[in-house]
Structures are given as C-alpha cells and as structure tokens.
C-alpha positions, -999 to 999 in steps of 0.1 A, spaced: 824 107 433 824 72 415 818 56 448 790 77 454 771 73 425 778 36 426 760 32 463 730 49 446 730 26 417 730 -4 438 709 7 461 684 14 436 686 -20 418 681 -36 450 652 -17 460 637 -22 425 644 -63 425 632 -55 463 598 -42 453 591 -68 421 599 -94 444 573 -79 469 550 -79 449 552 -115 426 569 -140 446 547 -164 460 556 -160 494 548 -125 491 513 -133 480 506 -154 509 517 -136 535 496 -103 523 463 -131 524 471 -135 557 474 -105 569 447 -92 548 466 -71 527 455 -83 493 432 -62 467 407 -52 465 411 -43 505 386 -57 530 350 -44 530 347 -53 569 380 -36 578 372 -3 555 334 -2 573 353 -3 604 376 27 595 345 53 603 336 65 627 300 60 622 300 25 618 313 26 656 289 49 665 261 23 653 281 -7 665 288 9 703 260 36 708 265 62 736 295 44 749 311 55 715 318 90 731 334 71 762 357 46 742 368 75 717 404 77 723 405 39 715 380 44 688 405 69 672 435 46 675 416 16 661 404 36 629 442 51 624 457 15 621 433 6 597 436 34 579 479 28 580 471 -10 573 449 1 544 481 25 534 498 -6 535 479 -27 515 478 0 488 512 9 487 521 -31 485 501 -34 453 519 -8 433 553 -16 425 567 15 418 552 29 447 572 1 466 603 8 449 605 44 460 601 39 496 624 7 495 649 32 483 644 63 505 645 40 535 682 22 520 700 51 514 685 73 542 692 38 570 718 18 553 737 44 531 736 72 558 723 97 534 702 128 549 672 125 548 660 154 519 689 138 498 672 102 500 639 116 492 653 132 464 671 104 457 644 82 457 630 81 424 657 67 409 644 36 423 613 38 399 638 42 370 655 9 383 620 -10 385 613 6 348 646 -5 331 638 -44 346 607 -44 335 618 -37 301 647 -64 305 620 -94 315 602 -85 284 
C-alpha cells in the first residue's frame, strides 16, 4: 500500500514540475512560437477553422474537396486544443499525470483519470513553495 501511494506521489510531482516547466522554460517558449502555439492563438489559423472561410476561399469546388476540408479544420481545431491546453498549467499538469500513471505506472485507465488531479494539487503546493 505504501508503494502504491508512493508511485502516485511521484508521479504527480513529476507531472507538476513537468507542466511548470512546459510552460516557463525558455525552450518551451520557443518551440510553441514556432509551431504557433503561443497566445493569443493565430487569427489566420482560427479563420481557417470554418468552414465558411473555405467556402469563400475555394467556391464550388468546396463541396468536392470536403473530406479534406473536414480534416484540415479538425487539426486546427486539435492544434488550437493544443495551444490552449499548453497555456494553462494546471490544465497541463492533469493530463501529464493521467497519461504517467495510465502509460508508465500501468494504472487503468478510470483509476488514472481519477487519479489525475492530484497532479493539480502537486502544481499548487510548488507554486506556494517558489513564493
């Protein structure tokens, strides 16, 4: 049982040193401008994320090209997922966990969910310390 509740702690503090990291380092930073994940998000990207901007852009071949179309808009939609999700720390932090104790720790997959705020707790209590 000790074992057990140690794997979560760790796991926890590393997603939460995981996620400030992601989020400060300067690394971090430039990698997200170059991939265009920085805040505010893109206005070119987001017009392109309707469907009626292609509509306008492609006319009647818009109908013809709309499986394409479709895919194009949900990767910018999941990129602009990304971007927001990479902005929030705490947001981070819960995801980094989930995916640590449901890949590395072997937990199922509802226990890691559940598990996964604990993460936020982890970010909270290292905020405090750095203050």
């Amino acid at each position: 049982m000790v074992e057990f509740l140690l794997i979560i702690v760790i796991f926890c503090l590393i997603s939460a040193v995981l996620a400030i990291q992601t989020q400060e380092s300067l690394l971090s930073l430039k990698v997200k401008k170059w991939l265009l994940l920085s805040q505010p998000y893109s206005k070119p990207l987001l017009a392109l994320s309707k469907f009626k901007a292609w509509r306008k852009l492609l006319g009647t071949a818009s109908f013809v090209l709309l499986p394409l179309i479709v895919s194009v808009i949900v990767l910018i939609r999941l990129h602009a997922f990304l971007s927001e999700l990479l902005d929030c720390v705490y947001c981070s932090s819960f995801h980094y966990t989930w995916l640590l104790l449901y890949f590395a720790a072997g937990f199922p997959l509802i226990a890691s969910v559940i598990l996964a705020p604990l993460g936020i707790l982890a970010v909270y209590f290292i905020e405090r310390l750095r203050v």
